[in-house]
C-alpha positions, 0 to 999 in steps of 0.5 A, a space after each residue: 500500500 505504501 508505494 500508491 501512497 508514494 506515487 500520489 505524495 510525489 505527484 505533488 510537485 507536479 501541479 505546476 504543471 497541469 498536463 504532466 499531472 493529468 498524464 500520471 494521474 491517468 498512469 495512475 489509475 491504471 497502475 491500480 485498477 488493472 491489478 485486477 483485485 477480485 477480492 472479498 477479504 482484507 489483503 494487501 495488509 500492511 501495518 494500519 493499511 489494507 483494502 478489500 473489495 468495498 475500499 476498492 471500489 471507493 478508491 477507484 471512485 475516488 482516482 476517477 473524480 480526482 482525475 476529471 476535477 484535474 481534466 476540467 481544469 486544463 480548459 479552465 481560467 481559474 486564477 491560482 490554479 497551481 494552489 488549486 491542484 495543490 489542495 485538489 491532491 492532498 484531497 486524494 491522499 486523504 481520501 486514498 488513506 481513508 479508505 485503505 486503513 482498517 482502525 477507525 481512530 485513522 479513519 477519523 482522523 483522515 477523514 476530518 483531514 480530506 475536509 479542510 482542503 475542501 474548506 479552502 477549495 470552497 473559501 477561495 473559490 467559491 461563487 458568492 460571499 455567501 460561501 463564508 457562512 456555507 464553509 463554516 457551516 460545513 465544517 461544524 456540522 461534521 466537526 460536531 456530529 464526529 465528537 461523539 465518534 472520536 470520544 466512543 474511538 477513545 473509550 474502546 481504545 482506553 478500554 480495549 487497546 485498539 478500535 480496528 474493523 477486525 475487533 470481536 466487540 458488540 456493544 451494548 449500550 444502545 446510547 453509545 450505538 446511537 452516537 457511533 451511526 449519528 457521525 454518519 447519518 450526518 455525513 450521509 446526510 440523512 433527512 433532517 440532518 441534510 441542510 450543510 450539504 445545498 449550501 456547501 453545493 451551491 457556494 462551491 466551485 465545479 471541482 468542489 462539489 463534484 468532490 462533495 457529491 462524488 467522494 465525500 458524500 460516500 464516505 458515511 455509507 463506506 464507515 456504517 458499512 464498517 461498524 455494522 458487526 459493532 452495532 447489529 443489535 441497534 440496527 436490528 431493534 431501530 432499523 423500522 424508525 430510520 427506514 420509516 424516516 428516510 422514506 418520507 424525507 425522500 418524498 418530502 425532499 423529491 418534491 422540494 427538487 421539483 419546486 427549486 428554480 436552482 440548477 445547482 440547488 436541485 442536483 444538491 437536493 437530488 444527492 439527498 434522495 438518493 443517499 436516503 436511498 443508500 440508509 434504507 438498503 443498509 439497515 434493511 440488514 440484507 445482501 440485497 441492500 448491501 450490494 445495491 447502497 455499494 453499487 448505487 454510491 458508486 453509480 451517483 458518484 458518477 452521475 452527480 459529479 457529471 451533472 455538477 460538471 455539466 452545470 458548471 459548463 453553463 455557469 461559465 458561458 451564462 453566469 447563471 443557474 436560474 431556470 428562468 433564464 437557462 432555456 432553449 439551450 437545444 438550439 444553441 448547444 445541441 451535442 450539450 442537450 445529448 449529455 444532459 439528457 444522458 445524464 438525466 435519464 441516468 440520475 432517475 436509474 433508466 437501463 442500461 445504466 447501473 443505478 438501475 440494478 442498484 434501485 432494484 436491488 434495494 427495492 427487493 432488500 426493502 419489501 422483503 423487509 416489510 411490503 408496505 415499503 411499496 407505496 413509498 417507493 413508488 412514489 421516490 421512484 416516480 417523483 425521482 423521474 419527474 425531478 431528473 425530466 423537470 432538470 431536461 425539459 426546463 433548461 433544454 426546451 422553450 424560447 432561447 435566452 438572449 445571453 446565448 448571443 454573449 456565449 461560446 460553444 463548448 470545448 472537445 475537453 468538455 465532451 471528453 470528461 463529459 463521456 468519462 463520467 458516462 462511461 464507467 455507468 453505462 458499462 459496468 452493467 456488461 461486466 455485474 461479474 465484478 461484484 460477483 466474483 469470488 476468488 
């Protein structure tokens, strides 16, 4: 584990120069993935490191948002951009430690580690002076929901000398369970702890919330699929409340998408649904749930980093986000409608894109947990088509704008990282062996 540690330290001083950075970036990923880890237990364990299946997949999540993030920037005019990568990069070590450590004191620390580059990238580039009050908010939210976390680590590690993944230790203390999964709830955000995450959203650059939306929104989901073996009994007795929650807060929360005028603010609120998603299939307590929340992650990781990199094409040329003002764009930038149609019908989980098999997984683990989770469903799966078209239709159809006159056509890089974002969901469908194979 340590030599892709090395590797990413020593990209550092390579971000004065952007291309070179983006080719072993590239290099990179590659070096990684084409390993071909096929594997359901801990390997590669080396002292406090090691990465299984589920760290994996996070880690390559993570390579490929942290690459295109870089790609944007070539045909960006960001004014410090060397500054910019510079935290860009720390962001990838900490999330490359996050998921590759297996004691959850290190997961702690890195974690809050990966959230202070994101504070600065949001403070020095971020879009209105609201994004002081936004950052702020940011970080006391997750500072405050993680103080709990950090005192349970100390008392295990007080009293059982340390808090790995691999300890044999089931608590039971329902109050002390409860504290251990609220961090994650926050970090999720589950409804009613969701509010930090649309001002984050609309306040920060593209490259912040495609980081926000693609990586660090999974790292909740990643650290409650790790303390699950600690706190089964809790999950066990409280799952009916937390289900029972997030379904309605999906509803109440898809209808809040539908009435947002927010380009930016919508995308933010749909990341909300479908985390709420990700809770219900995790405390269902089945294979089923497990494998789509993993597979649904990783799949909006995708989608949602290349909606925000699609809203951040036309706040460039227009300068605004408003739906008022953003209409007609079919007949101005008509290969741009194509990927935000894509991506639309991707965000609602549409065939062939692998949200689709996440959504029925956890539709399947959910009524096999109680059937009247059906009404529910069908309403988050319907009003979530009708959010994804409302993003289409308002902003490609009706009378063309006249700030379209005052505007440029799209760059070949923008296409570019566009079809990588598309790409890994539409193909991995072909290839579902890879989340069922064993070796």
């Amino acid at each position: 584990m340590l030599k892709f540690i090395f590797y990413l330290i020593f990209m550092i001083p390579l971000n004065f120069n952007l291309l070179y950075y983006v080719y072993s970036f590239f290099f990179f990923f590659f070096f990684f993935f084409l390993k071909n880890f096929y594997f359901f237990n801990f390997c590669f364990i080396s002292y406090i490191f090691g990465m299984d299946f589920i760290s994996f997949n996070f880690i390559c999540l993570t390579i490929w948002i942290c690459l295109m993030i870089s790609l944007s920037l070539i045909s960006s005019f960001l004014s410090f951009k060397s500054l910019y990568v510079f935290y860009l990069n720390f962001i990838m070590i900490f999330l490359f430690l996050v998921f590759s450590v297996m004691d959850f004191f290190y997961f702690y620390f890195f974690f809050e580690g990966s959230m202070l580059p994101v504070f600065l990238i949001l403070f020095g580039w971020g879009y209105q002076p609201e994004r002081l009050g936004a950052g702020f908010y940011l970080i006391f939210y997750t500072l405050f929901g993680s103080f709990p976390f950090l005192l349970i680590i100390f008392y295990m590690m007080s009293s059982k000398g340390s808090f790995s993944y691999f300890l044999d230790y089931k608590f039971s203390s329902y109050f002390l369970m409860f504290f251990l999964l609220m961090s994650f709830f926050i970090k999720f955000p589950m409804f009613g702890f969701h509010s930090w995450l649309p001002s984050a959203h609309v306040e920060a650059p593209v490259g912040g919330s495609m980081i926000l939306a693609g990586v660090l929104l999974k790292l909740g989901g990643y650290g409650f699929i790790r303390v699950i073996p600690f706190v089964y009994k809790f999950i066990f007795n409280y799952s009916y409340f937390f289900i029972s929650l997030s379904l309605w807060g999906c509803i109440v929360i898809s209808f809040i998408c539908i009435v947002q005028s927010d380009l930016k603010m919508l995308i933010a609120y749909s990341s909300v649904c479908h985390m709420s998603l990700v809770i219900v299939g995790l405390f269902t307590m089945t294979w089923c749930g497990m494998m789509g929340s993993l597979v649904l992650m990783i799949g909006h990781g995708f989608v949602s980093s290349g909606l925000f990199f699609l809203v951040g094409i036309v706040y460039n040329r227009f300068s605004s986000r408003s739906f008022f003002i953003l209409k007609g764009m079919i007949s101005f930038l008509p290969s741009l409608s194509l990927f935000w149609f894509v991506f639309c019908v991707m965000n609602m989980s549409c065939p062939p894109s692998i949200n689709l098999f996440s959504e029925i997984f956890i539709v399947l683990s959910c009524l096999s947990w109680s059937n009247l989770t059906f009404m529910y469903l069908f309403f988050i799966l319907f009003l979530s088509a009708c959010y994804s078209l409302t993003i289409f239709f308002l902003t490609q159809h009706g009378f063309m704008s006249s700030l379209m006159k005052y505007s440029s056509y799209c760059y070949l890089m923008e296409y570019f990282i566009l079809f990588l974002h598309g790409f890994p969901v539409f193909f991995m469908i072909l290839s579902l062996n890879f989340f069922f194979s064993f070796n």
